[in-house]
C-alpha positions in Angstrom: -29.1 -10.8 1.8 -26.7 -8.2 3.1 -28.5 -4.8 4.0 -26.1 -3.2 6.5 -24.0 -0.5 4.7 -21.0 -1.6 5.7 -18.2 0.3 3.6 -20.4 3.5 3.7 -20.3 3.3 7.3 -16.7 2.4 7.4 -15.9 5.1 5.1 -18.3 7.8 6.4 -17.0 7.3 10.4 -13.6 9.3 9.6 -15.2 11.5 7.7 -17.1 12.8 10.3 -14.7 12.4 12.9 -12.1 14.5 10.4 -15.1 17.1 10.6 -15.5 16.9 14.4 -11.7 17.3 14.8 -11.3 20.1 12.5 -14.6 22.0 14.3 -13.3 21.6 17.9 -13.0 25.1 19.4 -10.3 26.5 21.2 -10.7 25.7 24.4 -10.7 22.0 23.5 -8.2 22.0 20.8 -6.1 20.1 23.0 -8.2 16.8 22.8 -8.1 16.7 18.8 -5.7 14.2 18.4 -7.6 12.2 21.6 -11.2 12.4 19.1 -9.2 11.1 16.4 -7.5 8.4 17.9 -11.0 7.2 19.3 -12.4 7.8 16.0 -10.2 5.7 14.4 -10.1 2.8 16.7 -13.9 2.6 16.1 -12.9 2.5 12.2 -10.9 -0.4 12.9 -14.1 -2.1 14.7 -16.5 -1.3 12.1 -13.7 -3.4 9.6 -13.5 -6.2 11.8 -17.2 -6.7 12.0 -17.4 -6.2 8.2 -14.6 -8.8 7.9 -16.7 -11.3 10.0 -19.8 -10.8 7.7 -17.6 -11.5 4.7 -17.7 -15.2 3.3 -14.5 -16.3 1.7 -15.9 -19.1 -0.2 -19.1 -16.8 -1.5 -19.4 -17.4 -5.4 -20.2 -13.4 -5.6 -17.6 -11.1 -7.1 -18.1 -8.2 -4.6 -19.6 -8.6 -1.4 -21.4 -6.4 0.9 -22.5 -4.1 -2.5 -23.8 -1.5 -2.3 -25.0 0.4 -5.6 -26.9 3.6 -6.0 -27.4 6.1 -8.8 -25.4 9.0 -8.5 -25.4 10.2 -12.0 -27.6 8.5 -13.9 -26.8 10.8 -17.2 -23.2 9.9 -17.6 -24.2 5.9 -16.4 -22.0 6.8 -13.3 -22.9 5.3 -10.1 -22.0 4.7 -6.3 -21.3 1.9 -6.1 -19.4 -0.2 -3.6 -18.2 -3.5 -2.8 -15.3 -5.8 -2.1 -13.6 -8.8 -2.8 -10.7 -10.8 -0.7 -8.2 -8.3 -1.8 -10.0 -5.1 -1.6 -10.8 -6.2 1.9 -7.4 -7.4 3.7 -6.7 -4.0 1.9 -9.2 -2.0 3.5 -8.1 -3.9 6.9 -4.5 -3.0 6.2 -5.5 0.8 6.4 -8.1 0.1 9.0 -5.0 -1.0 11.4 -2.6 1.8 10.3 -4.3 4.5 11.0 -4.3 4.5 14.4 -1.2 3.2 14.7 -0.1 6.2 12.6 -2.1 8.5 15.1 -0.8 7.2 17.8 2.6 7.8 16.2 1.8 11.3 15.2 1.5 12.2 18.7 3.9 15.2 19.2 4.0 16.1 15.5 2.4 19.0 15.7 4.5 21.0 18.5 1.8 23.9 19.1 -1.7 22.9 20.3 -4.6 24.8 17.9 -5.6 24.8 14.9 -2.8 23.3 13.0 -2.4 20.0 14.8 -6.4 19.9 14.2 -5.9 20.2 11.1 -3.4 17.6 10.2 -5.4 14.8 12.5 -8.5 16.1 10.5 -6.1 15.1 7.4 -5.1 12.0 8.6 -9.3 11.0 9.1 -10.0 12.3 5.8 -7.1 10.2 3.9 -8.6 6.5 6.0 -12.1 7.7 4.2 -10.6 7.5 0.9 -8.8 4.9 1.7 -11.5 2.7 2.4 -13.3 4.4 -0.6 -11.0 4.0 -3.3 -10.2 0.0 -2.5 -14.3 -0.3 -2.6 -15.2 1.3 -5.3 -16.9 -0.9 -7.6 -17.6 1.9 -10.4 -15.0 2.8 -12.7 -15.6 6.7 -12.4 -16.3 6.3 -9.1 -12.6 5.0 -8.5 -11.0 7.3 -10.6 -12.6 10.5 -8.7 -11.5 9.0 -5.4 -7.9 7.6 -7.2 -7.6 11.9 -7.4 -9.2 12.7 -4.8 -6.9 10.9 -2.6 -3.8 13.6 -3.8 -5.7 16.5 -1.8 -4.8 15.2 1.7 -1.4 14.1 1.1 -0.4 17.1 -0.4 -1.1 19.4 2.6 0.1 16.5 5.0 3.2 16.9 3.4 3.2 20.5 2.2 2.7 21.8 5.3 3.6 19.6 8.5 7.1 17.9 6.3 10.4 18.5 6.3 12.4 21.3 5.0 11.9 20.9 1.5 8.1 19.9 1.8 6.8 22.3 -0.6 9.0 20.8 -3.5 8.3 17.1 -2.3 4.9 18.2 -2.3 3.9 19.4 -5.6 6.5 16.9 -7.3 4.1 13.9 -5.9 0.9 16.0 -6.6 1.9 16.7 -10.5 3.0 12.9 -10.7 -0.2 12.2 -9.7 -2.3 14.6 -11.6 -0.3 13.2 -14.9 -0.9 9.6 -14.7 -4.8 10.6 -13.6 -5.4 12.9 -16.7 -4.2 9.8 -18.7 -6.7 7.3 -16.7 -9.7 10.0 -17.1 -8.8 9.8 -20.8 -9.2 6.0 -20.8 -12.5 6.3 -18.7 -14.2 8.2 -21.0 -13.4 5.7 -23.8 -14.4 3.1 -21.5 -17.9 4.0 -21.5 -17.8 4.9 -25.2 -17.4 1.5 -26.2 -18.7 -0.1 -23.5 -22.6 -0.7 -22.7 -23.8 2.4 -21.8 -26.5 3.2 -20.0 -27.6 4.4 -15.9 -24.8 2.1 -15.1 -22.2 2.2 -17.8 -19.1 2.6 -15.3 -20.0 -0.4 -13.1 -17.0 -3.1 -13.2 -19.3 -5.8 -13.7 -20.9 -4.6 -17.1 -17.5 -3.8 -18.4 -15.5 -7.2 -18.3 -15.3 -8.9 -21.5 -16.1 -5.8 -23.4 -15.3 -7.0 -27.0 -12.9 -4.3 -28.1 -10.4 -4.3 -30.9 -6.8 -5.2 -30.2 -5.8 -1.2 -31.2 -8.6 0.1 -28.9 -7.5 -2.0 -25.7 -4.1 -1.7 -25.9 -4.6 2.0 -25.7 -6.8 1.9 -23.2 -4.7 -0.6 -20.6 -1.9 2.2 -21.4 -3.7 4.3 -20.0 -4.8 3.0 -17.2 -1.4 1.3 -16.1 0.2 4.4 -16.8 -1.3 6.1 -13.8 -0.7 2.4 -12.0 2.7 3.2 -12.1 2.9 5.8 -11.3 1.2 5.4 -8.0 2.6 1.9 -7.3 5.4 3.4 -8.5 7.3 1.4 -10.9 10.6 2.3 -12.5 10.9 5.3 -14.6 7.8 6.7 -12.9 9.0 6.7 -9.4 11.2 9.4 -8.6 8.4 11.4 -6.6 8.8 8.5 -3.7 12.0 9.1 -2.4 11.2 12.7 -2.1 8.0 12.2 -0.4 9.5 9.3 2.1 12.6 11.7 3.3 10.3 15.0 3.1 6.5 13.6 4.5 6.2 13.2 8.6 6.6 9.8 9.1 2.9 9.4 10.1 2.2 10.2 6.5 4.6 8.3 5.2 3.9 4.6 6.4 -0.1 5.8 5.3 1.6 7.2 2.0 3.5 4.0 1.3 2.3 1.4 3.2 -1.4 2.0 1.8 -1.7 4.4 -0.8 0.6 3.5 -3.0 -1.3 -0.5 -3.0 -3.8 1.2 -5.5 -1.7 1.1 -8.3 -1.1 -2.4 -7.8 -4.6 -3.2 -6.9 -5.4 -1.0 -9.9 -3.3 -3.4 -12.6 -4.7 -6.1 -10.5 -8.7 -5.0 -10.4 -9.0 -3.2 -13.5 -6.0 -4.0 -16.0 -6.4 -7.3 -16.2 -9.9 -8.5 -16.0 -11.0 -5.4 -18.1 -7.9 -5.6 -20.8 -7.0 -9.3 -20.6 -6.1 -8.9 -24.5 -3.6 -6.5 -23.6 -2.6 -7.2 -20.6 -1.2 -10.5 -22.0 0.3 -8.3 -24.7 2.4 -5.9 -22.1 3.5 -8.6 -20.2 6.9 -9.1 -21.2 7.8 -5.2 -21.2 5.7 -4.7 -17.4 8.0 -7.7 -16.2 11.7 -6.2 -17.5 10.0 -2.9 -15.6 9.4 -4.8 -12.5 12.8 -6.1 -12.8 14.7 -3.2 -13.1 12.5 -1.6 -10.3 13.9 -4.6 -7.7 17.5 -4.3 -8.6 17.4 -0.3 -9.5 15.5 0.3 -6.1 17.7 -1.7 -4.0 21.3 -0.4 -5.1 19.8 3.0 -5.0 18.8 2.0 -1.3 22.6 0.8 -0.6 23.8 4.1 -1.4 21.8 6.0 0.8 22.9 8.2 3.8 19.2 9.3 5.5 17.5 7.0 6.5 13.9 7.8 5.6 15.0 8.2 1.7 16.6 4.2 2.3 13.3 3.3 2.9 11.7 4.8 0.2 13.9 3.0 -2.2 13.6 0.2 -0.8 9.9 0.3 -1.4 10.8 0.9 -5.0 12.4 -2.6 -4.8 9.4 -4.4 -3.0 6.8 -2.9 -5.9 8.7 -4.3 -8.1 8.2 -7.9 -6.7 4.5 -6.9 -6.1 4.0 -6.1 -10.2 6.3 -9.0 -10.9 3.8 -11.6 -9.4 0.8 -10.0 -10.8 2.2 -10.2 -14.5 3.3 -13.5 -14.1 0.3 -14.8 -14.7 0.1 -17.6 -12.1 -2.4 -18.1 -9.2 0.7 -18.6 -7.2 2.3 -15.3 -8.1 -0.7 -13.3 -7.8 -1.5 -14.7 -4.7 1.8 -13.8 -3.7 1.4 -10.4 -4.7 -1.7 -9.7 -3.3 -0.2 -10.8 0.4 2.6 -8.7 -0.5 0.6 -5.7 -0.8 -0.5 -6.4 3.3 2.9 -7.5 4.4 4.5 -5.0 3.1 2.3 -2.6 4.7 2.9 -3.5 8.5 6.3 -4.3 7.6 7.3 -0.7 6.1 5.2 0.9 8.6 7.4 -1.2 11.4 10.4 0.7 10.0 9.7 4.1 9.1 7.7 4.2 12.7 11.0 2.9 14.6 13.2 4.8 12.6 11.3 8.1 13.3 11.7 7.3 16.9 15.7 7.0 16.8 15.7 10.3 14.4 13.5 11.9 17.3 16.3 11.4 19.8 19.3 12.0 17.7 18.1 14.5 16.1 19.2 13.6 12.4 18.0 11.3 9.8 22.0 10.7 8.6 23.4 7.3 9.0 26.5 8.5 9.4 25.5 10.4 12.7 24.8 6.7 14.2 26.5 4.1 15.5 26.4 2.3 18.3 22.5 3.2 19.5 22.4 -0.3 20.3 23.6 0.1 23.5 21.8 3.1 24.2 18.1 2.4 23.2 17.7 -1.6 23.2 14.5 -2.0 22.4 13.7 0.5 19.8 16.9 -0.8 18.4 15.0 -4.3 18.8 12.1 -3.4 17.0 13.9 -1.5 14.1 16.0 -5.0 13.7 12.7 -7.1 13.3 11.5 -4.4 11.2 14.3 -4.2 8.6 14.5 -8.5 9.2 10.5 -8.6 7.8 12.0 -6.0 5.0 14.7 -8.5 3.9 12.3 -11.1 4.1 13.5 -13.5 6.9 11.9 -16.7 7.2 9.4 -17.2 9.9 8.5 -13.2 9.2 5.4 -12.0 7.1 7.1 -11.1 3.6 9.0 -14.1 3.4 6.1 -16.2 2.4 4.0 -13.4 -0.1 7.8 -13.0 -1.8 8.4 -17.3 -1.9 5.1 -17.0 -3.6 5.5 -14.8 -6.4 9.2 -15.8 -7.1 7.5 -19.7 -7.5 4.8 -18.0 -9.3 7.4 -15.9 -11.8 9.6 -19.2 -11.9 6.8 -21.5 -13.2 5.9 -19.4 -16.0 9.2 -17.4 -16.7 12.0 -19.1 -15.3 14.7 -16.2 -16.1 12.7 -13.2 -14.7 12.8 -15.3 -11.5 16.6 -15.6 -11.7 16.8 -11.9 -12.3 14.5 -11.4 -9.0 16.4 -13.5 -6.8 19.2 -10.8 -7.0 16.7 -8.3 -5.3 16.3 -11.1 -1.8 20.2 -10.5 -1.6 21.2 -7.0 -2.5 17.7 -6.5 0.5 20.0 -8.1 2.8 22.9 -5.9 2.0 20.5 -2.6 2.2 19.1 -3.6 5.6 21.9 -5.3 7.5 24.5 -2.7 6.2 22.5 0.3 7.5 21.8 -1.3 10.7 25.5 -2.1 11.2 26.1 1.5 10.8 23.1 2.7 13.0 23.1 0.5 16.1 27.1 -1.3 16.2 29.9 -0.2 17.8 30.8 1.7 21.3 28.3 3.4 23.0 28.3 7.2 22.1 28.8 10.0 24.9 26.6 12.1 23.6 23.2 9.6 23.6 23.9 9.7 27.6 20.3 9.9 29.5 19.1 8.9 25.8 15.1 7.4 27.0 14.4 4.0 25.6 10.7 3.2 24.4 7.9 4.9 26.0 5.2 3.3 26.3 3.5 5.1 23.8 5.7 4.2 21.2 5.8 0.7 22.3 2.0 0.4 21.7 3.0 1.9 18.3 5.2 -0.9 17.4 3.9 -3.6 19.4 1.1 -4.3 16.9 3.0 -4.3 14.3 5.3 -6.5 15.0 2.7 -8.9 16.4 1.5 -8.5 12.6 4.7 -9.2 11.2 5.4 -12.6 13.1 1.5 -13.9 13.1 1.8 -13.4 9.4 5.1 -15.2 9.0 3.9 -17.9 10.8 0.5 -18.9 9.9 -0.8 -16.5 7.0 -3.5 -19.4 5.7 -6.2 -17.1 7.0 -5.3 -14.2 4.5 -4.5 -16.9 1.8 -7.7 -18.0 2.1 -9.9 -14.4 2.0 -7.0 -13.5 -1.2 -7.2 -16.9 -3.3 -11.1 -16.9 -4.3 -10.3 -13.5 -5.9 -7.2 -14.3 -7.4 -8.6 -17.3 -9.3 -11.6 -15.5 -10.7 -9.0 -12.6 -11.8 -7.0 -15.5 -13.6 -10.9 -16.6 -15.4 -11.8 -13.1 -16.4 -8.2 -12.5 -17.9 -8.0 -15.9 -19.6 -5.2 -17.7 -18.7 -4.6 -20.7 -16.4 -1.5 -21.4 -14.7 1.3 -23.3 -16.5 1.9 -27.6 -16.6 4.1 -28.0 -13.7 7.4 -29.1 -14.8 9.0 -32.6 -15.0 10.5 -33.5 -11.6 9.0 -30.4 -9.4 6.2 -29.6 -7.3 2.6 -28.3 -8.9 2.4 -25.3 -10.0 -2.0 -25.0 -9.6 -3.0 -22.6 -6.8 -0.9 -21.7 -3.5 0.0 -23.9 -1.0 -1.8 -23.9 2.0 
């Protein structure tokens, strides 16, 4: 029996490292970014080790549980634990963070207490990280699901770009709306569920018997503030802001990881908790997921900064996410639950290399481009594979999480995975027209002297790119920590996957 407190531990490490950092006097300001670094490195170990104890094929829901009573009046708990998902989640931030650290640098010009603050910040935002995707109580989640908008709003309210303050308080209201909706939900989730010192624990509230009226209302409000944090389409417009506005740092942590809780939300809670319902939205979450891929990717075309391309381009990929988790298929869900990794190393791969040519131009414009090619090579390089993974490129890590949930959407509902198909080529126009304009052409007087990659940055992008192609290649190893979740998510919600069709391949589980 597992007696090692894992997640606290992995959870608890940045918090006191965040405290360390923030504490360090003057005269060793200088090494804060040095203590968080190491800090987070020995995060990262603490996950692997974790990820060693974990057994894919265990019959157990959550592994390496933990469960306490925190507020035995209101049935609310701490309790923690983790599945396949949760965990290649948890992993995902586990690698980004220092990555993003190690990125962040030379954000902060001025040694003090400002740059202590924001790599406190960044240590504070990997504990609820790792909090939020382990969370195995339903209050629990929701405080950290809030909790999580603290850090993020001084990240970028105070170390962003010019209009930071507006960016800012645009993505903290979002937030607090959809999470005054979900607290309403909460609270009627213990009223008519069991009850009790533990009333909030996941496992007491699946297959609630509820009336139809009840949890409908209910799943509304949870995937409400879902979509909002995913986000989803017409609830998204605080992304773009936050992508252009938030260091980039922030950003690939913002986007590449944060934003995965609304999807592992509609994944985690909606479904097994609401299966009812869920099965009732379904047709009007999938048009939504629709519109997101091909709204989110002409928006991206028409972009001139960079950093706000990206952000809508994110728009586009959540859409494919939410697509493959409402389709209802093992295939699709699996599909989306790789997505939610690969799309992680592969966003943070481009906002991290695009960052680097803004730092030496000095713009984020497109248009100010052109021809950096020839000047920095191998930043160039790296921003190419980057925006390659983004378009999904065979042989890269999103093309197979993307095969999967199109096959997943297409075995169930063959026109929504038309529709999607449109998204895999207006990608490629997004992505190959703005490197065209960025990198082609004659090499411009004004880069001369230009440095390439240091060799900082290049153990910045280095592992992510390692990511990207190990992933593309052989991703059986996160198929098989993801799948074992994925069909017990398919049992609690009650529904199997569809007959395969005369004349084509099965449709039952993911290919391995």
């Amino acid at each position: 029996m597992q007696t090692f407190p894992w997640l606290t531990t992995a959870g608890l490490v940045p918090l006191l490292g965040a405290l360390v950092v923030a504490a360090l006097p003057r005269s060793l300001a200088s090494a804060a970014k040095v203590v968080a670094l190491a800090v987070s490195v020995l995060t990262f170990g603490i996950v692997v080790a974790m990820a060693l104890v974990f057994e894919p094929g265990s019959r157990q829901q959550f592994q390496l549980a933990e469960t306490h009573q925190w507020i035995p009046q209101f049935g609310v708990s701490y309790a923690l634990g983790v599945d396949g998902i949760a965990l290649v989640l948890i992993a995902l931030a586990a690698v980004l963070v220092p990555v993003c650290i190690l990125a962040a640098w030379h954000d902060v010009p001025e040694v003090g207490r400002r740059e202590q603050n924001y790599f406190a910040l960044l240590l504070v935002l990997e504990t609820m990280m790792v909090g939020v995707f382990a969370a195995t109580d339903v209050f629990l989640f929701y405080v950290l699901f809030e909790a999580m908008l603290v850090p993020v709003y001084f990240l970028i309210g105070s170390f962003g770009g010019a209009r930071r303050q507006y960016a800012a308080m645009k993505f903290l209201l979002y937030g607090l709306l959809g999470g005054l909706v979900m607290l309403v939900a909460v609270i009627a989730l213990y009223v008519y569920g069991p009850g009790g010192s533990q009333g909030f624990l996941l496992t007491n509230l699946i297959g609630l018997d509820l009336s139809p009226t009840v949890e409908r209302l209910m799943f509304l409000g949870f995937f409400f503030a879902f979509a909002i944090k995913a986000p989803l389409v017409p609830v998204h417009t605080w992304l773009p802001d936050a992508a252009e506005e938030a260091p980039p740092a922030v950003a690939v942590l913002l986007i590449g990881v944060l934003d995965k809780v609304g999807t592992f939300g509609m994944i985690r809670f909606c479904l097994p908790l609401f299966p009812g319902a869920s099965k009732w939205a379904t047709p009007v979450v999938i048009v939504l997921a629709l519109i997101s891929i091909v709204y989110g990717a002409l928006l991206a075309i028409g972009q001139t900064d960079v950093m706000r391309l990206i952000g809508y381009t994110s728009v586009s990929h959540f859409g494919f996410i939410v697509l493959g988790i409402f389709a209802m298929t093992s295939t699709g869900q699996s599909g989306s639950a790789l997505y939610m990794v690969n799309h992680g190393f592969a966003t943070a791969a481009l906002f991290l290399a695009a960052a680097m040519l803004i730092r030496r131009r000095g713009s984020r414009r497109i248009p100010d481009f052109g021809g950096w090619q020839r000047v920095t090579p191998l930043v160039a390089g790296s921003f190419l594979i980057a925006g390659l993974a983004t378009l999904s490129l065979p042989g890269l890590s999103s093309f197979i999480s993307e095969f999967l949930v199109l096959v997943g959407t297409f075995a169930r509902y063959p026109a929504a995975g038309v529709v999607a198909t449109v998204g895999i080529i207006l990608a490629a126009v997004y992505i190959l027209l703005m490197y065209q304009r960025m990198m082609t052409g004659p090499r411009p007087e004004s880069a001369a002297g230009t440095r390439d990659l240091t060799l900082r940055e290049a153990w910045v992008v280095a592992p992510l790119i390692a990511v990207i192609i190990a992933l593309g290649v052989y991703p059986k190893p996160v198929l098989d920590v993801i799948n074992p979740a994925v069909q017990r998510t398919m049992t609690q919600t009650g529904v199997t996957d569809p007959a395969p069709r005369a004349g084509t391949p099965a449709a039952e589980g993911v290919s391995q």
